[in-house]
C-alpha positions as CSV (number, residue, x, y, z in Angstrom):
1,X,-3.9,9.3,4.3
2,X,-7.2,10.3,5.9
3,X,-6.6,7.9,9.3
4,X,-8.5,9.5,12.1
5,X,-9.7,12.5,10.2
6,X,-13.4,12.6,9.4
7,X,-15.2,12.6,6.2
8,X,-14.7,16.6,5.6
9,X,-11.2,15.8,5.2
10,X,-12.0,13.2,2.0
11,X,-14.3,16.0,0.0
12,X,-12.1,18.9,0.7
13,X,-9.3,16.6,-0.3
14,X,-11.1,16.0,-3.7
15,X,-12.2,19.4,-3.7
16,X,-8.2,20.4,-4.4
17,X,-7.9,17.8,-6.6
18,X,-6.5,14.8,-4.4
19,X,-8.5,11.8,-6.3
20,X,-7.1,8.9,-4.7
21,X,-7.2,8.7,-0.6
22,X,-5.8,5.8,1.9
23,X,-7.0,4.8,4.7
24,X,-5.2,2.5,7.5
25,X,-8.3,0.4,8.5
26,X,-10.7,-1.3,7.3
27,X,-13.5,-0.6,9.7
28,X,-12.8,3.2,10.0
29,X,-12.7,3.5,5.7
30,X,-16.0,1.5,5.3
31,X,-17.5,4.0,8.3
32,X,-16.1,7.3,6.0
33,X,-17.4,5.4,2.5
34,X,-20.2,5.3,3.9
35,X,-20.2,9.5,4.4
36,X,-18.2,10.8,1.9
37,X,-19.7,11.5,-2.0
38,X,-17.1,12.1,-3.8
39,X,-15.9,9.5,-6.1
40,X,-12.6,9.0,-4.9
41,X,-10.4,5.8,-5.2
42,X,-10.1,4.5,-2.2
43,X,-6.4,3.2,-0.8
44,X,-5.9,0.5,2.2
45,X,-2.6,1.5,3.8
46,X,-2.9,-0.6,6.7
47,X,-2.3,-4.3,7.9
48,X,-5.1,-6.9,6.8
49,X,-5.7,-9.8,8.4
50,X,-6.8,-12.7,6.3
51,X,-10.2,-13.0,8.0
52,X,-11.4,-9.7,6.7
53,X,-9.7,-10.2,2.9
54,X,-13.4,-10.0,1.6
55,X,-13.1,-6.0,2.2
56,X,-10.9,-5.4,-0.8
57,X,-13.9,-5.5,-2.7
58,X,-14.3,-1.7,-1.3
59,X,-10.4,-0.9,-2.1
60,X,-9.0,0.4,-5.6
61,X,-5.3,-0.8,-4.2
62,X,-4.6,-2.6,-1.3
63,X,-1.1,-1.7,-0.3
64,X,-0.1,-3.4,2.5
65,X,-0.4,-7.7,0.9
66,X,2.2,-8.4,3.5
67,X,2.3,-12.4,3.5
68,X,2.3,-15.6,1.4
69,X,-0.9,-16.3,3.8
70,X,-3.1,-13.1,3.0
71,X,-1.6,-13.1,-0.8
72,X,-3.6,-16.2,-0.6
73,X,-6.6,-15.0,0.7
74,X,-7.4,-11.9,-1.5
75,X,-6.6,-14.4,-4.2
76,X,-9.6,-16.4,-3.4
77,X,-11.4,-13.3,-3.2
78,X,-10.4,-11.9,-6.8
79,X,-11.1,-15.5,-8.0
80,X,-14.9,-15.5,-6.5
81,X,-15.6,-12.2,-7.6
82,X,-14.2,-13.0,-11.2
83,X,-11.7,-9.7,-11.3
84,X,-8.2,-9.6,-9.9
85,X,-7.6,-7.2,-6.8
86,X,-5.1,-4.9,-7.5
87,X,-2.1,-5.3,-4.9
88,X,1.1,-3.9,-3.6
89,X,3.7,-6.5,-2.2
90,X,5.0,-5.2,1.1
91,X,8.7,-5.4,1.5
92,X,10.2,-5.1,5.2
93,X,13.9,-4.2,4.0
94,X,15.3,-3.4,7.5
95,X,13.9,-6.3,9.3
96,X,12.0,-3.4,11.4
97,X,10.4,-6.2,14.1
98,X,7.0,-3.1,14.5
99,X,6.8,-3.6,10.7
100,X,4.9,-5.6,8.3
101,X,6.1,-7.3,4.8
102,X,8.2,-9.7,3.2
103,X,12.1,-9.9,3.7
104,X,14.0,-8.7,0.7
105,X,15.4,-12.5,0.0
106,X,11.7,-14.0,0.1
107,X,10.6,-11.3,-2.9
108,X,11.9,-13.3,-5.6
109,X,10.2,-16.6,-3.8
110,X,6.8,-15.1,-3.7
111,X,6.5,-12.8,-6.9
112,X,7.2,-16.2,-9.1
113,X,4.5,-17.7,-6.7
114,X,2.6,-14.8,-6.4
115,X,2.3,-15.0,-10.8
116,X,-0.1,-18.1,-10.3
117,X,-2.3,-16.2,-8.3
118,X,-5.0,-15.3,-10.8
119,X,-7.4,-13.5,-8.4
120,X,-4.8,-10.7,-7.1
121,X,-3.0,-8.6,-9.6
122,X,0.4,-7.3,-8.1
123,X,1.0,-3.5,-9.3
124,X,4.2,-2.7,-7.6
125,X,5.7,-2.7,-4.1
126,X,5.1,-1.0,-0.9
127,X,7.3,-0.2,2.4
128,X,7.6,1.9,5.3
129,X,11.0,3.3,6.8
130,X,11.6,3.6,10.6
131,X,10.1,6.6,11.8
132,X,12.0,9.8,12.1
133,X,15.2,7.6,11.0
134,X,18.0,9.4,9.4
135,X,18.4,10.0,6.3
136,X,21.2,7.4,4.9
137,X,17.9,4.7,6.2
138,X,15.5,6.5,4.4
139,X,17.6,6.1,1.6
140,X,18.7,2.4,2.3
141,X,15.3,1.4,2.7
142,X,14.0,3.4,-0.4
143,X,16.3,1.4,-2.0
144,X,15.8,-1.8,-1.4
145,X,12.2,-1.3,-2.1
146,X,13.1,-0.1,-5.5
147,X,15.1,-3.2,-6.1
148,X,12.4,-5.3,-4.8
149,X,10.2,-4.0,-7.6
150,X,12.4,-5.0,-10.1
151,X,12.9,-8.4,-8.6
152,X,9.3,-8.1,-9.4
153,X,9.0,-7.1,-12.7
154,X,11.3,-9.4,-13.5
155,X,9.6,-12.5,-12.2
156,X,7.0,-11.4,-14.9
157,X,4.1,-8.9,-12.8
158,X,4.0,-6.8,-16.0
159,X,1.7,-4.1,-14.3
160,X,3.8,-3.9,-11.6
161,X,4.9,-0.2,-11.8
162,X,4.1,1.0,-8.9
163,X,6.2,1.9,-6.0
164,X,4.9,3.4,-2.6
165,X,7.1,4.8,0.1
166,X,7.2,7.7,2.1
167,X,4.9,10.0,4.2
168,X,4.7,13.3,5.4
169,X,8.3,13.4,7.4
170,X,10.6,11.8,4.7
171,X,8.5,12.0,1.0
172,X,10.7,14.4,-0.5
173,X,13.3,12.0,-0.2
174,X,11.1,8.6,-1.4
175,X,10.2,10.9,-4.7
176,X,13.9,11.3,-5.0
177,X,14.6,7.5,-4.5
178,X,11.6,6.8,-6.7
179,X,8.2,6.5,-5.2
180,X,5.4,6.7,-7.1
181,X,3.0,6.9,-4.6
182,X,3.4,8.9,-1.6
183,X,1.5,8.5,1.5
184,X,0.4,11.9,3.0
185,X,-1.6,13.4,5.8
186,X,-0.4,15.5,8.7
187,X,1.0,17.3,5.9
188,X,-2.1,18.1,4.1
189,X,-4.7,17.7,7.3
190,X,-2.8,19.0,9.8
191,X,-1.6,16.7,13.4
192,X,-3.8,13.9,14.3
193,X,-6.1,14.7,17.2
């Protein structure tokens, strides 16, 4: 996660061999796209409101598809531009009220839906844990998003192998729950300023 660092932070990323790099907003990655040559993929972590759904065009994943609503809108936009856009369904498995994402028992509801959807192409599932929560949440929350990807698989989102969890405080334990994708930065950039 490069949020709030500048576009140094994306090459010398690349430089060590990071090739994939999120970013939380839209505005702030297309500023640093803008900057940065390296060809890396590039990741949106954050919330995205339906109004701005046409930026996934500048997104290798979009992580955070968090409603029926936006699911709908990126659809429309992988329909126009004739190639699905790769997603992650976001699953709220707490109920965390600060938090983003589907509740585990509407998972089933929207990956069947979701599996009509030609213009969005769901590649696993995403969450967040409370921050600095213990770690029996981490756990519980890693989890349930594990579960919620095979409530996806089996609804029949084949390339849905994916799972992203975890940051820089609690990762060690979302690679031992099974994240595939870990979202890092104050542990490879140092604090945010």
């Amino acid at each position: 996660m490069t949020k709030t660092y500048g576009p140094e932070a994306v090459e010398a990323a690349w430089a060590a061999g990071v090739t994939d790099v999120g970013e939380n907003r839209v505005q702030e990655a297309v500023e640093k796209q803008a900057m940065v040559q390296a060809p890396v993929a590039w990741h949106l972590i954050g919330h995205l409101q339906r109004n701005k759904a046409k930026a996934v065009d500048r997104f290798a994943l979009v992580h955070g598809v968090d409603s029926a609503r936006l699911a709908d809108a990126i659809d429309v936009v992988g329909r126009t531009r004739g190639t699905p856009v790769d997603v992650l369904l976001q699953v709220n498995v707490v109920g965390e009220a600060s938090k983003g994402g589907l509740a585990p028992a509407e998972v089933d509801v929207e990956a069947a839906r979701w599996l009509g959807l030609s213009g969005l192409r769901v590649r696993g599932v995403m969450t967040m844990a409370p921050l600095e929560a213990e770690e029996r949440v981490l756990r519980q929350v890693f989890a349930g998003a594990r579960a919620a990807l095979a409530q996806v698989r089996q609804a029949g989102h084949a390339a849905a192998t994916e799972l992203s969890m975890g940051m820089s405080g609690d990762f060690e334990i979302a690679v031992e729950e099974g994240a595939t994708m870990v979202r890092l930065g104050t542990i490879l950039f140092g604090a945010r300023a």
